[in-house]
N, C-alpha and C positions, 0 to 999 in steps of 0.2 A: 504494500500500500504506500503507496507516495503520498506527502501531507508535507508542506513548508509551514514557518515557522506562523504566516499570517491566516493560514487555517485553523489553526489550531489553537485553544487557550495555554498559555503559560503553565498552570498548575497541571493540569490534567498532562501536557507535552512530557514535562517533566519526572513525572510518576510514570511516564513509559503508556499512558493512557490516553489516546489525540482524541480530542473530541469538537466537531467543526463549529466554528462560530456562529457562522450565518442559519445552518439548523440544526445544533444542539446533538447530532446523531455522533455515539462512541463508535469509532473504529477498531475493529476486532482485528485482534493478532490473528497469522497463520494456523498459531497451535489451534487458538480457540475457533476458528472458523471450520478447522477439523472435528474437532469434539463435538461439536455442535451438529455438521453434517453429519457426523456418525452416529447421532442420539436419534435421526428422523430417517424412513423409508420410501416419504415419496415426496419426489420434486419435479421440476421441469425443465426439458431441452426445450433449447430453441435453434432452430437447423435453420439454413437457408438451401434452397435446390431451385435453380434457374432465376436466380435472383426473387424468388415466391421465398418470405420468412414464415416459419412457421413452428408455434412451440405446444409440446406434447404433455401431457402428466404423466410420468414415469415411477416406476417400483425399483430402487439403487440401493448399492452397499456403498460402504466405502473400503476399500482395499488400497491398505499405506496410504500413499498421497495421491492416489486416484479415485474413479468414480466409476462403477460398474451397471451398466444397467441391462433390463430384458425386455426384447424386443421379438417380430418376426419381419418376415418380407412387408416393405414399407419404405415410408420418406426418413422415419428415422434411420435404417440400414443403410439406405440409400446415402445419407449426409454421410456416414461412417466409411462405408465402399469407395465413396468419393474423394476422403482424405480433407474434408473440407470442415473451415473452422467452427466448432458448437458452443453455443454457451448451456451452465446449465446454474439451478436457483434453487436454493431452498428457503425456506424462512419459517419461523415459531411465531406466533401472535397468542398474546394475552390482552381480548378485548376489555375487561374489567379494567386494568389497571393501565390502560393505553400504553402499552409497551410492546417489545417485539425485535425479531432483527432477523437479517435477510445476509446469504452467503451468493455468492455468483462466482461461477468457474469457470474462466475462457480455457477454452484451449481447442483439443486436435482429438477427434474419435475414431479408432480402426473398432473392426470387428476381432473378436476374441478367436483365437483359434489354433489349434497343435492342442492334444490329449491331452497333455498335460496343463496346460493352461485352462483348458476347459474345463480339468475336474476343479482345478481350483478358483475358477468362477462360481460354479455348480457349488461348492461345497461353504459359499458364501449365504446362502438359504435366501435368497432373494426371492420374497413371498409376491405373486403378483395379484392385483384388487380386481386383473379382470376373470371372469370366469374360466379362464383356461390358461396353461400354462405357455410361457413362451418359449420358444426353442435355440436363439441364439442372444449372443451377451457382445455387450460395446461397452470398450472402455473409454473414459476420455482421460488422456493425458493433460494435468493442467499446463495453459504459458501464465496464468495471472490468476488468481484466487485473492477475492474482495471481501469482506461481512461490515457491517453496521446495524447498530443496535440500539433503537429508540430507548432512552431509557425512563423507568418506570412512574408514573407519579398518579395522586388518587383523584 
């Protein structure tokens, strides 16, 4: 995360914790944007194919500093096949206490594949919410991992 010193307040810069002036939102470390991603099971890509963007609700693990998800023949495979750049998002909300925070993960998606790569996708128990199961797995490699986190008040 890039933050210069005029985004940022003083106190919070200094404690190692940027929080942006103009709105108020804390910038989440790498570590904590992982922890986070890896507490929730479904987020969303977002692919672009022929210059048409388009973003899906997906079922993901996270494995080490990557993101795993389950797919079949489609526009998501298809962004993957293509070697072409995907973002993807999570985020927690707590409407009572107006708070919440949001991860985003650029980078690059291939398709999983070699035996062994693929039990160790499989054995990542990726539950999927639609009726049937999916049959192939896409990783994305991150170039940039972002979080910010509203924080909390009553």
């Amino acid at each position: 995360m890039n933050t210069t010193p005029s985004d940022t307040t003083g106190a919070e810069a200094a404690a190692g914790q940027a929080v942006f002036e103009r709105t108020g939102l804390e910038v989440l470390s790498q570590d904590e944007c992982w922890r986070l991603a890896a507490g929730s099971t479904v987020g969303r890509l977002a692919v672009s194919i022929a210059n048409q963007p388009d973003i899906f609700p997906i079922n993901y693990a996270v494995d080490g500093k990557t993101i795993v998800i389950t797919t079949d023949a489609g526009t998501k495979l298809a962004a993957a096949l293509l070697g072409t750049a995907v973002a993807f998002e999570v985020d927690g909300l707590d409407a009572d206490r107006h708070t919440g925070w949001s991860i985003v993960v650029h980078g690059r998606a291939e398709e999983v594949s070699g035996v062994e790569e693929l039990l160790e996708a499989e054995d990542l128990g990726i539950k999927t919410w639609a009726n049937r199961d999916k049959s192939r797995f896409v990783r994305i490699h991150p170039t940039e991992v972002t979080g910010r986190r509203i924080p909390g008040h009553d």
